[in-house]
C-alpha positions as CSV (number, residue, x, y, z in Angstrom):
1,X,-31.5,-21.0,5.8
2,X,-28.8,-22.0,3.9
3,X,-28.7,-19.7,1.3
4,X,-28.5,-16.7,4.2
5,X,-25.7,-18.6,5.3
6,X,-23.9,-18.7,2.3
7,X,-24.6,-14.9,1.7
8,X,-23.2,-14.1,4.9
9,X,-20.1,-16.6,4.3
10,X,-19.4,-14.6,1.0
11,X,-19.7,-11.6,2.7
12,X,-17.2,-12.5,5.4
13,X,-14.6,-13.7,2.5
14,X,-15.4,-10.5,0.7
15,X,-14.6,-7.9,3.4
16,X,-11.4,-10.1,4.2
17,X,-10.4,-9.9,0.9
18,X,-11.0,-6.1,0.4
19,X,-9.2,-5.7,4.3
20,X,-6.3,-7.6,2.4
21,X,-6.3,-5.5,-0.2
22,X,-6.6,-2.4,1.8
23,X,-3.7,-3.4,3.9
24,X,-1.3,-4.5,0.7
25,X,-1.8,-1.1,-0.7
26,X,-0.7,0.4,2.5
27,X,2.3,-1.1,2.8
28,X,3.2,-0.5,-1.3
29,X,2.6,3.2,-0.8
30,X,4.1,3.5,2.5
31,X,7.3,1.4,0.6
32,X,6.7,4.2,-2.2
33,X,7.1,6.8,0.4
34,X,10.5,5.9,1.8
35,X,11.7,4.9,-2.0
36,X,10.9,8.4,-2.8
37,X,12.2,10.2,0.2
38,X,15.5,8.8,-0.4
39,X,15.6,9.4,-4.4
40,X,14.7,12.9,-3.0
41,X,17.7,13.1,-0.6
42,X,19.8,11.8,-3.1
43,X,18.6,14.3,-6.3
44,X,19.2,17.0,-3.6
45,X,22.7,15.9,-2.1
46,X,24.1,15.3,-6.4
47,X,22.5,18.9,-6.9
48,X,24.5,20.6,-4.1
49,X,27.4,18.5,-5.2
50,X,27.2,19.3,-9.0
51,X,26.8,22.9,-8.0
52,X,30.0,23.3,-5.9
């Protein structure tokens, strides 16, 4: 009985870590995303500048 218990208590911590996890990366790559967009906006605006 108590072994099952602390199988399924391990299991619990497990899938809250990997939710964790999961949700960290989310939030790096959507941070990545908007870092990128706006190195992309800017590359864009100093091209169009430099070629003027």
């Amino acid at each position: 009985m108590t072994q099952t218990l602390m199988i399924i208590i391990i299991m619990i911590g497990l899938y809250q870590t990997w939710g964790y996890l999961v949700y960290m990366t989310r939030i790096a790559l959507s941070i990545l995303g908007r870092v990128a967009g706006l190195v992309l906006i800017f590359a864009i605006l100093l091209l169009l500048a430099l070629s003027i």
